[in-house]
C-alpha positions as a LaTeX table, in Angstrom:
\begin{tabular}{lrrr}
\hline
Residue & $x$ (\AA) & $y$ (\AA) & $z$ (\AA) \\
\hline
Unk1 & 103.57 & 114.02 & 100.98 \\
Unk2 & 106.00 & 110.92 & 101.14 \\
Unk3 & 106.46 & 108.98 & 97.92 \\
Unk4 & 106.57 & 104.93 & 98.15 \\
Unk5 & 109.51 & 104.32 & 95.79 \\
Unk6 & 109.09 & 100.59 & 95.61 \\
Unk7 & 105.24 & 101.13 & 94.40 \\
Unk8 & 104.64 & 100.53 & 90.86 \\
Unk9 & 108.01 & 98.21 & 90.25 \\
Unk10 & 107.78 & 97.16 & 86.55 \\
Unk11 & 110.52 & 96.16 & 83.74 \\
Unk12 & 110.97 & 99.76 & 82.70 \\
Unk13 & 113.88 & 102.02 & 82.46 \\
Unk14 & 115.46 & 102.74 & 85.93 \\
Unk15 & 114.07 & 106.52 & 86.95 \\
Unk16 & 116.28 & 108.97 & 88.41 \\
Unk17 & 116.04 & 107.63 & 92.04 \\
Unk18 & 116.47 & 103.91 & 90.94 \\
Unk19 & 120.22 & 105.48 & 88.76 \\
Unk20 & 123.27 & 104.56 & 90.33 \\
Unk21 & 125.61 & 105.87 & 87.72 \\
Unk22 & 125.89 & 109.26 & 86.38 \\
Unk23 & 127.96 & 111.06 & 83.63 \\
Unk24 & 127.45 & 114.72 & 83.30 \\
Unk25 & 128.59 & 116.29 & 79.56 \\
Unk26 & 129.03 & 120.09 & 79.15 \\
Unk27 & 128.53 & 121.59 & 75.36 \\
Unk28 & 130.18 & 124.73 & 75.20 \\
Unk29 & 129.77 & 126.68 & 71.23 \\
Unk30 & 127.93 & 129.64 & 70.52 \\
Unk31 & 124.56 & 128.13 & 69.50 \\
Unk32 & 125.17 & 124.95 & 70.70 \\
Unk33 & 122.17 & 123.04 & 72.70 \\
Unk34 & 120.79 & 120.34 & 73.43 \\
Unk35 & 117.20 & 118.73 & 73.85 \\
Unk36 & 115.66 & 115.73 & 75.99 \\
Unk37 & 112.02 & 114.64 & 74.35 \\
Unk38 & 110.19 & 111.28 & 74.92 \\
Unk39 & 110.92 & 111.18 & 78.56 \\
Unk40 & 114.53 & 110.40 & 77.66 \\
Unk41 & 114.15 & 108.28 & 75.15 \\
Unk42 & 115.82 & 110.40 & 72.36 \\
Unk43 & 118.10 & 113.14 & 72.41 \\
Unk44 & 118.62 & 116.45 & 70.14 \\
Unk45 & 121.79 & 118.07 & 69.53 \\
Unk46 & 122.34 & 121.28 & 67.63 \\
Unk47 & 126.30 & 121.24 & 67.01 \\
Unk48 & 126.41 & 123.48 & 63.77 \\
Unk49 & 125.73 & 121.41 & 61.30 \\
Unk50 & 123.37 & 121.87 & 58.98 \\
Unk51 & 121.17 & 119.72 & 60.72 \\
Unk52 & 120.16 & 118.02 & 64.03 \\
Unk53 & 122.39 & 115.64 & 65.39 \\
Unk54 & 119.32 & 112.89 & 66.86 \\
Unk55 & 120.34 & 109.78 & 69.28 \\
Unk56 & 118.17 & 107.24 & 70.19 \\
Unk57 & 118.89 & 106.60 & 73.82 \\
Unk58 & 119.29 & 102.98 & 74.89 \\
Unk59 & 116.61 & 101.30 & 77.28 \\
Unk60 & 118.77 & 100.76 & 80.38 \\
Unk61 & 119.80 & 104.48 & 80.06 \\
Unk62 & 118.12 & 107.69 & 80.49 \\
Unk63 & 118.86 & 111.65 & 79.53 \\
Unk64 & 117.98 & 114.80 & 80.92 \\
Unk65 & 119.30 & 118.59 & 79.91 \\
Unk66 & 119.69 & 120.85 & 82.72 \\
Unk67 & 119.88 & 124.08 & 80.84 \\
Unk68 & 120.23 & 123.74 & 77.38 \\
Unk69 & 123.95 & 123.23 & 77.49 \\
Unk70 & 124.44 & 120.12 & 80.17 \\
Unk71 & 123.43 & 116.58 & 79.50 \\
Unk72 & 123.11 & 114.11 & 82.50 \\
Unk73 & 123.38 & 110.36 & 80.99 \\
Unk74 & 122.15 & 108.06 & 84.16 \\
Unk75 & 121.34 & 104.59 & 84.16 \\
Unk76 & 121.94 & 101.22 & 86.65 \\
Unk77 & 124.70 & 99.86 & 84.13 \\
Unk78 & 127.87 & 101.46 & 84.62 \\
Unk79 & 129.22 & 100.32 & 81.20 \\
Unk80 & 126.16 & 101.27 & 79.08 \\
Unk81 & 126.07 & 104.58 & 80.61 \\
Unk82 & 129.62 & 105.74 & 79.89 \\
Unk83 & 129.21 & 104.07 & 76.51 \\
Unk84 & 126.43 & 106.39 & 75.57 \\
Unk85 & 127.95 & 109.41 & 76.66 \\
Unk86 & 131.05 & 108.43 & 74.59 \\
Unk87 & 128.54 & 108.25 & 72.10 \\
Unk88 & 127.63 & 111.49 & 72.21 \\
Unk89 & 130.54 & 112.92 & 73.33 \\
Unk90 & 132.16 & 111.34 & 69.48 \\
Unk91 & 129.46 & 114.02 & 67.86 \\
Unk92 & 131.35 & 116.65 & 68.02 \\
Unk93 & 134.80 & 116.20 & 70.16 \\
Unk94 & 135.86 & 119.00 & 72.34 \\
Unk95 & 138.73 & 121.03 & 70.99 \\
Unk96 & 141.15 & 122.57 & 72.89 \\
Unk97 & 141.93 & 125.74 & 70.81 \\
Unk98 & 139.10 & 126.65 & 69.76 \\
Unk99 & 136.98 & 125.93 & 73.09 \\
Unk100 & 134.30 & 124.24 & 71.17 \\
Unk101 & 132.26 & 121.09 & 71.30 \\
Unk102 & 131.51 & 118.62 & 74.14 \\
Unk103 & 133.12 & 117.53 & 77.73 \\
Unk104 & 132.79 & 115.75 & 80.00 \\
Unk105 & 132.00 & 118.06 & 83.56 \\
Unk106 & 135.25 & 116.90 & 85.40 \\
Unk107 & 137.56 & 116.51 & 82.17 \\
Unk108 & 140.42 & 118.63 & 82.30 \\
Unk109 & 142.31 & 119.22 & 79.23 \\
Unk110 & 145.60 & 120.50 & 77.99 \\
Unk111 & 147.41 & 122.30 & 75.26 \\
Unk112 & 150.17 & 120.55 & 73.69 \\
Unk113 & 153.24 & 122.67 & 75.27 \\
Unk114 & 156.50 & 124.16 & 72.95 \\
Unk115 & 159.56 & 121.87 & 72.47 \\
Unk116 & 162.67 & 123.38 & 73.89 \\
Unk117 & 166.15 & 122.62 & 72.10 \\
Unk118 & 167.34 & 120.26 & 74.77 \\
\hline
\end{tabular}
């Protein structure tokens, strides 16, 4: 059972073993998910909002959802991929006090500290 990656070549989207370039996003919210349909052509978010946030997904860049709470953005293009996850990264900004919204996996972020009188 071997699979002959270079069979079948075409002008498609890359697949996941032609992707150089990943970016990983974690949505953390009660309720909060998100959905891959079309082979990863568009994207549903459910952000709490009335309504479902949809994305079109680019053709040099493709989506899957491991989970219903971790999106995987790949793609050969280094700059469309992070642009996209930007994109839906800008849906609904992670904030840091009340530990909602959507990350990126390695972002670490930080409280603003207290000012001291000196």
């Amino acid at each position: 059972m071997f699979l002959n990656i270079n069979a079948g070549k075409s002008n498609k989207a890359p697949s996941l073993m032609e992707a150089k370039f990943f970016r990983f996003l974690k949505i953390v919210g009660v309720g909060f998910k998100a959905r891959a349909e079309s082979e990863g052509r568009l994207l549903y978010l459910k952000l709490g909002y009335s309504h479902l946030v949809e994305l079109a997904v680019p053709p040099a860049v493709r989506v899957f959802c491991f989970k219903n709470n971790v999106v995987c953005c790949t793609g050969s293009h280094k700059e469309r991929v992070h642009q996209f996850a930007a994109a839906v990264r800008s849906c609904k900004p992670y904030e840091v006090y009340r530990h909602k919204g959507i990350m990126y996996i390695d972002e670490v972020t930080k409280k603003e500290g207290k000012r001291s009188k000196y």
